[in-house]
C-alpha positions in Angstrom: 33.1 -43.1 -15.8 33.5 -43.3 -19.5 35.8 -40.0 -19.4 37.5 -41.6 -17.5 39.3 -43.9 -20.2 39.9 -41.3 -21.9 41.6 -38.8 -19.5 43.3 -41.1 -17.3 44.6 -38.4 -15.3 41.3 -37.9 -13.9 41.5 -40.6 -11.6 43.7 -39.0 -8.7 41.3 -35.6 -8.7 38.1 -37.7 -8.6 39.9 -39.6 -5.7 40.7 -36.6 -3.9 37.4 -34.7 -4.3 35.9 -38.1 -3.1 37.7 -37.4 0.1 36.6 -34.0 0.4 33.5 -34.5 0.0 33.2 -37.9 2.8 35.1 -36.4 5.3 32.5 -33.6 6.6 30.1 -36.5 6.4 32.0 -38.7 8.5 31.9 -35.8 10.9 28.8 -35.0 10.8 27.6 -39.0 11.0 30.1 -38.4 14.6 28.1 -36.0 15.9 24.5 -37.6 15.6 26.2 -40.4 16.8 27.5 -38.7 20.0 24.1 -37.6 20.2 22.3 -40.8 20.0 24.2 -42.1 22.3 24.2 -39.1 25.3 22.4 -40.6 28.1 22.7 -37.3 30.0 20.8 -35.7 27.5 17.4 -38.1 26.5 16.1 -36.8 23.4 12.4 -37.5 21.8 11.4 -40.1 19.8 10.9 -38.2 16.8 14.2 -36.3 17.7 16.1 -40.3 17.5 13.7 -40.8 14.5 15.2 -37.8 12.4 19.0 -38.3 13.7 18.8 -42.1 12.2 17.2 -40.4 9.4 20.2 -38.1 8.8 22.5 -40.9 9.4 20.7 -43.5 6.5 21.3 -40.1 4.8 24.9 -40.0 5.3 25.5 -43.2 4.6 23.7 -42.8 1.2 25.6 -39.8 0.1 28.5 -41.2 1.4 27.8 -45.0 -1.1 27.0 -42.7 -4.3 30.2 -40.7 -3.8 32.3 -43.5 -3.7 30.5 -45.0 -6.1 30.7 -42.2 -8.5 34.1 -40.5 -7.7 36.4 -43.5 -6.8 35.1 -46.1 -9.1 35.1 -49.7 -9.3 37.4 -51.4 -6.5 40.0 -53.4 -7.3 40.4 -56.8 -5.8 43.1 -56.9 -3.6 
């Protein structure tokens, strides 16, 4: 973020509304996990279809907000 450079202090609210933001996801990729995996409860195939859907979903919003809101990572 080119604001960023210039209002350094940005960093640590970015971070944290990073972590807002992915930590419903993470919960909600839990859940269509859990129910992917109930074998008590079969679901259809266009049921599985749309839960991986939501899941590739996830997984993008989840990428573009730490891409966005945390930044380059540093190497370690």
């Amino acid at each position: 973020m080119d604001a960023e450079a210039e209002h350094p202090h940005l960093r640590p609210i970015l971070s944290n509304l990073s972590r807002e933001i992915r930590r419903p996801l993470d919960s909600l990729r839990g859940g269509i996990g859990r129910l992917l995996d109930q074998s008590d409860r079969p679901i259809s195939d266009a049921e599985r279809a749309q839960a991986r859907t939501m899941l590739a979903l996830c997984d993008d919003l989840d990428r573009l907000t730490r891409e966005r809101l945390d930044g380059p990572r540093k190497a370690d």
